[in-house]
N, C-alpha and C positions, 0 to 999 in steps of 0.2 A: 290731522295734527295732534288732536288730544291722545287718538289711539297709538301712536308714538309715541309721546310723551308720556303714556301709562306702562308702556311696552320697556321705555327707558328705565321708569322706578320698580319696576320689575326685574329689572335684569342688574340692574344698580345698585340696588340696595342687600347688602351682606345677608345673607340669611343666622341661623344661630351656628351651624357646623362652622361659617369661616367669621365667626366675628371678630373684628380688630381690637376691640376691647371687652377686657372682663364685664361680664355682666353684673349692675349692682342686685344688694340685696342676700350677698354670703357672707357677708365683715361678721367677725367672731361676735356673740354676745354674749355681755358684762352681766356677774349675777348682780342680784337686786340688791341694792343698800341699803344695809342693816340698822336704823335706828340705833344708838348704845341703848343700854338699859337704864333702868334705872338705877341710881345708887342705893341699894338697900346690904350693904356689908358682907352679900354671900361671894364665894370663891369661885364658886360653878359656875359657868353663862353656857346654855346650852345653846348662844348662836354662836360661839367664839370655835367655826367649824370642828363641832362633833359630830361623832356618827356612832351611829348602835354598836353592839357585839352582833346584832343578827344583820343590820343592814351592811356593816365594812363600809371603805371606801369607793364602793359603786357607785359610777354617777347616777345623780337621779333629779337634783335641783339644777335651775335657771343656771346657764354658765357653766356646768362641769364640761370637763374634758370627756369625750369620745373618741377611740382609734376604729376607723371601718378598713377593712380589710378588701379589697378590690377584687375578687375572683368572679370574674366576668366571661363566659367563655359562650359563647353560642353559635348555633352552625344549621344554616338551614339551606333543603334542595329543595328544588322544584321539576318537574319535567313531565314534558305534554307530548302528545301525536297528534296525527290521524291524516287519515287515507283516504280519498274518494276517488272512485273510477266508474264511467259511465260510458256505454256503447250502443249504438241501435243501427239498423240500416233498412231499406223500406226499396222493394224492386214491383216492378209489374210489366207483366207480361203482355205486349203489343199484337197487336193482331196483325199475320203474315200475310193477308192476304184481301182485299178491296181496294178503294178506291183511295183510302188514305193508310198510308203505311209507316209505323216509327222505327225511329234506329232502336233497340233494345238497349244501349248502352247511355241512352240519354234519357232514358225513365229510372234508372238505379240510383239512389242517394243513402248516404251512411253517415253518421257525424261521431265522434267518441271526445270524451272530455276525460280531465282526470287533474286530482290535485294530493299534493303530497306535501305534508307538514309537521314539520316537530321545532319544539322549544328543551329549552334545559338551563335553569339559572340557579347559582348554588351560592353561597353567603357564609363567612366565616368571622366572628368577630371575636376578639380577646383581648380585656385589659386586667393588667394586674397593678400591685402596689398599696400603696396606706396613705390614706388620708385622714387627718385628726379635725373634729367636728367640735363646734358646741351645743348643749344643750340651750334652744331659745325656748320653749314652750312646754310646759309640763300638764299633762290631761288628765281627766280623774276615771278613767279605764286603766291606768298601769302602765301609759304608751308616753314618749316624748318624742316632740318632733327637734330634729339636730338640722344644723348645716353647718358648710365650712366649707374654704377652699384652700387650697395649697397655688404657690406661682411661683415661675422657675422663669428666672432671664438668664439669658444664654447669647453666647457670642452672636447667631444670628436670628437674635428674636427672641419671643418670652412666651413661655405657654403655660398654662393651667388648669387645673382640675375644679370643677366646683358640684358639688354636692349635694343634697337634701331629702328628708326624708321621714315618715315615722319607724322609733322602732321601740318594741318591747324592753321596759325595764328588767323582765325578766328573761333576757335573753343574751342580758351583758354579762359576758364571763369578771373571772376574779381582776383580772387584768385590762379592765375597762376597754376590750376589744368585742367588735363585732362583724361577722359577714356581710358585704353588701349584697347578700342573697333573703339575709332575714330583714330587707330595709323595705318597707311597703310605699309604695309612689316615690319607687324613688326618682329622684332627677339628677343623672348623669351627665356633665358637658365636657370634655376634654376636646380641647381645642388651640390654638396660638396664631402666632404674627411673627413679620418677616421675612428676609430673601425668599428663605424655603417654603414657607406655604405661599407667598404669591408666584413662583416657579411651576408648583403643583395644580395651581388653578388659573384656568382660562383668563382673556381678557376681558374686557366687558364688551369690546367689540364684537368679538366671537359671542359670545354669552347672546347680544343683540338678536345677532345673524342665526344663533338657533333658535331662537323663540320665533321666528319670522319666518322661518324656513317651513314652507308647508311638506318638502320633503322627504 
Protein backbone atom coordinates (compact mmCIF):
# COMPACT_ATOMS: atom_id res chain seq x y z
CA UNK A 1 0.00 0.00 0.00
CA UNK A 2 2.79 2.58 0.91
CA UNK A 3 4.51 1.61 -2.55
CA UNK A 4 1.23 2.85 -4.26
CA UNK A 5 0.77 5.60 -2.49
CA UNK A 6 4.47 6.66 -3.40
CA UNK A 7 3.87 5.48 -6.91
CA UNK A 8 0.67 7.86 -6.85
CA UNK A 9 2.87 11.32 -5.54
CA UNK A 10 4.97 10.28 -8.22
CA UNK A 11 2.89 10.39 -10.94
CA UNK A 12 0.76 13.24 -9.38
CA UNK A 13 2.56 15.70 -8.57
CA UNK A 14 3.34 18.25 -11.59
CA UNK A 15 6.94 18.34 -12.31
CA UNK A 16 8.51 21.94 -13.43
CA UNK A 17 7.94 21.44 -17.54
CA UNK A 18 3.91 21.36 -16.58
CA UNK A 19 3.56 23.52 -13.66
CA UNK A 20 0.04 25.00 -13.10
CA UNK A 21 1.32 27.99 -11.45
CA UNK A 22 4.05 30.46 -11.83
CA UNK A 23 6.79 29.68 -9.75
CA UNK A 24 7.53 32.29 -7.01
CA UNK A 25 10.65 34.20 -6.65
CA UNK A 26 10.71 36.31 -10.31
CA UNK A 27 8.52 39.59 -8.98
CA UNK A 28 10.57 42.66 -10.48
CA UNK A 29 13.01 44.12 -7.76
CA UNK A 30 12.59 47.72 -6.23
CA UNK A 31 15.85 49.69 -6.13
CA UNK A 32 16.97 50.57 -2.82
CA UNK A 33 15.68 53.74 -1.04
CA UNK A 34 17.54 56.47 -1.06
CA UNK A 35 17.63 58.31 2.32
CA UNK A 36 17.24 62.43 1.20
CA UNK A 37 20.31 64.30 1.96
CA UNK A 38 21.01 66.46 3.91
CA UNK A 39 19.88 70.06 3.67
CA UNK A 40 23.25 71.88 3.21
CA UNK A 41 22.07 74.52 0.13
CA UNK A 42 23.97 72.77 -2.88
CA UNK A 43 21.84 72.19 -6.29
CA UNK A 44 23.65 69.07 -7.20
CA UNK A 45 22.38 65.64 -5.38
CA UNK A 46 24.37 63.16 -7.04
CA UNK A 47 21.51 60.42 -5.98
CA UNK A 48 18.74 62.30 -7.65
CA UNK A 49 19.54 59.56 -10.58
CA UNK A 50 22.76 60.63 -12.25
CA UNK A 51 25.00 58.95 -14.33
CA UNK A 52 28.53 59.57 -15.61
CA UNK A 53 29.66 60.82 -19.15
CA UNK A 54 31.68 57.36 -19.23
CA UNK A 55 29.14 55.16 -17.45
CA UNK A 56 25.62 56.53 -19.74
CA UNK A 57 22.61 55.07 -18.82
CA UNK A 58 23.51 51.36 -18.55
CA UNK A 59 22.10 49.47 -16.14
CA UNK A 60 24.14 48.53 -13.37
CA UNK A 61 22.48 49.30 -9.91
CA UNK A 62 19.61 47.26 -7.67
CA UNK A 63 16.42 47.67 -9.88
CA UNK A 64 17.54 48.90 -13.36
CA UNK A 65 15.81 47.60 -16.23
CA UNK A 66 17.45 44.67 -18.51
CA UNK A 67 16.09 43.55 -22.10
CA UNK A 68 17.44 39.65 -22.78
CA UNK A 69 17.06 38.73 -25.95
CA UNK A 70 15.80 34.88 -26.34
CA UNK A 71 18.03 33.24 -29.16
CA UNK A 72 17.94 29.82 -27.99
CA UNK A 73 18.45 27.37 -30.73
CA UNK A 74 19.83 23.86 -30.11
CA UNK A 75 19.88 20.63 -31.86
CA UNK A 76 21.39 17.36 -30.95
CA UNK A 77 21.64 13.64 -32.61
CA UNK A 78 22.48 10.53 -31.43
CA UNK A 79 22.90 7.20 -33.08
CA UNK A 80 24.15 3.64 -32.25
CA UNK A 81 24.60 0.05 -33.93
CA UNK A 82 25.82 -3.22 -33.64
CA UNK A 83 25.89 -6.64 -35.05
CA UNK A 84 26.57 -9.81 -33.62
CA UNK A 85 26.56 -13.25 -35.34
CA UNK A 86 27.60 -16.57 -34.12
CA UNK A 87 27.79 -20.14 -35.58
CA UNK A 88 29.45 -23.49 -34.59
CA UNK A 89 28.51 -27.15 -35.50
CA UNK A 90 30.19 -30.31 -33.99
CA UNK A 91 29.70 -33.91 -35.98
CA UNK A 92 31.43 -37.25 -35.23
CA UNK A 93 31.96 -39.99 -36.94
CA UNK A 94 30.28 -43.49 -35.80
CA UNK A 95 31.67 -46.52 -36.21
CA UNK A 96 30.13 -48.78 -39.19
CA UNK A 97 30.76 -51.81 -38.00
CA UNK A 98 30.63 -54.07 -34.34
CA UNK A 99 28.33 -54.86 -32.13
CA UNK A 100 26.98 -51.49 -31.42
CA UNK A 101 26.28 -49.18 -34.43
CA UNK A 102 24.95 -45.26 -34.57
CA UNK A 103 22.72 -43.63 -37.05
CA UNK A 104 25.41 -40.91 -38.26
CA UNK A 105 22.73 -38.33 -38.31
CA UNK A 106 21.94 -38.37 -34.71
CA UNK A 107 25.56 -37.59 -33.56
CA UNK A 108 25.71 -34.00 -35.85
CA UNK A 109 24.66 -30.82 -33.65
CA UNK A 110 25.00 -27.10 -35.00
CA UNK A 111 23.59 -24.03 -33.01
CA UNK A 112 23.99 -20.24 -34.80
CA UNK A 113 22.70 -17.14 -32.76
CA UNK A 114 22.79 -13.56 -33.99
CA UNK A 115 21.54 -10.22 -32.97
CA UNK A 116 21.00 -6.99 -34.77
CA UNK A 117 20.65 -3.47 -33.25
CA UNK A 118 20.52 0.06 -33.98
CA UNK A 119 19.29 3.30 -32.09
CA UNK A 120 18.81 6.88 -33.57
CA UNK A 121 17.46 9.74 -31.41
CA UNK A 122 17.70 13.39 -32.66
CA UNK A 123 16.38 16.73 -30.50
CA UNK A 124 15.71 20.04 -31.68
CA UNK A 125 14.77 22.92 -29.57
CA UNK A 126 14.26 26.70 -30.29
CA UNK A 127 12.91 29.66 -28.39
CA UNK A 128 13.08 33.20 -29.41
CA UNK A 129 11.55 36.56 -28.10
CA UNK A 130 12.45 39.44 -25.34
CA UNK A 131 12.18 39.34 -22.07
CA UNK A 132 12.75 42.63 -19.66
CA UNK A 133 14.63 41.57 -16.44
CA UNK A 134 15.67 43.42 -13.29
CA UNK A 135 18.66 44.03 -11.76
CA UNK A 136 18.35 42.26 -7.88
CA UNK A 137 22.12 41.81 -6.94
CA UNK A 138 25.01 43.79 -7.72
CA UNK A 139 28.75 41.82 -7.19
CA UNK A 140 31.98 43.31 -6.74
CA UNK A 141 33.59 41.25 -10.00
CA UNK A 142 31.65 43.54 -12.62
CA UNK A 143 28.76 40.78 -12.73
CA UNK A 144 24.90 41.37 -11.68
CA UNK A 145 22.48 38.71 -11.22
CA UNK A 146 18.89 39.82 -13.00
CA UNK A 147 15.56 38.07 -13.08
CA UNK A 148 12.27 38.64 -14.45
CA UNK A 149 9.29 37.21 -16.02
CA UNK A 150 6.87 38.10 -18.54
CA UNK A 151 2.83 36.27 -18.35
CA UNK A 152 0.51 36.28 -21.07
CA UNK A 153 -3.33 35.15 -20.36
CA UNK A 154 -4.98 34.03 -23.34
CA UNK A 155 -8.23 32.92 -24.24
CA UNK A 156 -7.42 29.40 -23.34
CA UNK A 157 -4.93 29.72 -20.50
CA UNK A 158 -2.10 31.81 -19.43
CA UNK A 159 1.55 30.99 -19.98
CA UNK A 160 4.94 32.58 -19.09
CA UNK A 161 8.41 33.05 -19.39
CA UNK A 162 10.59 33.26 -16.32
CA UNK A 163 14.22 33.99 -16.23
CA UNK A 164 17.42 34.31 -14.29
CA UNK A 165 20.69 34.62 -14.37
CA UNK A 166 24.26 36.32 -14.10
CA UNK A 167 25.46 38.59 -16.52
CA UNK A 168 28.47 40.90 -17.22
CA UNK A 169 27.98 44.61 -16.86
CA UNK A 170 30.17 44.78 -19.45
CA UNK A 171 28.55 43.19 -21.95
CA UNK A 172 25.23 45.38 -21.85
CA UNK A 173 25.15 47.17 -25.08
CA UNK A 174 24.07 50.96 -25.28
CA UNK A 175 20.46 50.00 -25.43
CA UNK A 176 20.27 48.10 -22.21
CA UNK A 177 19.98 44.82 -24.23
CA UNK A 178 21.59 41.51 -23.81
CA UNK A 179 21.75 37.73 -25.38
CA UNK A 180 20.61 35.01 -23.47
CA UNK A 181 23.66 33.31 -24.70
CA UNK A 182 26.07 35.78 -22.73
CA UNK A 183 23.67 34.91 -19.35
CA UNK A 184 25.69 32.44 -17.15
CA UNK A 185 23.42 29.78 -15.00
CA UNK A 186 20.98 30.79 -16.62
CA UNK A 187 17.51 29.45 -15.74
CA UNK A 188 14.98 29.15 -18.49
CA UNK A 189 11.09 27.97 -17.67
CA UNK A 190 8.52 28.59 -20.35
CA UNK A 191 5.71 26.94 -19.66
CA UNK A 192 1.59 27.47 -19.09
CA UNK A 193 -1.99 26.21 -18.16
CA UNK A 194 -5.21 25.22 -19.62
CA UNK A 195 -7.42 23.24 -22.25
CA UNK A 196 -4.36 23.07 -24.47
CA UNK A 197 -1.61 21.96 -22.29
CA UNK A 198 -3.85 19.51 -20.19
CA UNK A 199 -5.03 18.03 -23.94
CA UNK A 200 -1.26 17.71 -24.69
CA UNK A 201 -0.54 15.78 -21.55
CA UNK A 202 -1.62 12.42 -20.32
CA UNK A 203 -3.89 11.61 -17.51
CA UNK A 204 -2.73 10.77 -14.28
CA UNK A 205 -4.29 7.33 -14.72
CA UNK A 206 -2.20 6.69 -17.69
CA UNK A 207 0.88 8.36 -16.15
CA UNK A 208 -0.02 5.57 -13.05
CA UNK A 209 -0.18 2.71 -15.57
CA UNK A 210 3.24 3.55 -17.02
CA UNK A 211 5.19 3.76 -13.97
CA UNK A 212 3.83 0.37 -13.10
CA UNK A 213 4.20 -1.19 -16.24
CA UNK A 214 7.23 -3.39 -16.00
CA UNK A 215 6.79 -3.63 -19.89
Amino acid sequence: MSLICGLLVIVLSPGLAHATQPKKGFEPTLPVAIPPPAANGAIFNVNAGYAGLVEGPRAHSVGDLLTIQLVENISTTKQAGGKITKSGSYSVTPPTAGPIIFNPAALNASGASAFNGSGNASETSQLGGEVSVTIAEVRRNGTVFVKGEKRLLLSQGEEWVQISGIVRIADIDQNNTIQSGQLADARVVYTGNGSIGRASRPGWLARFFSVINPF
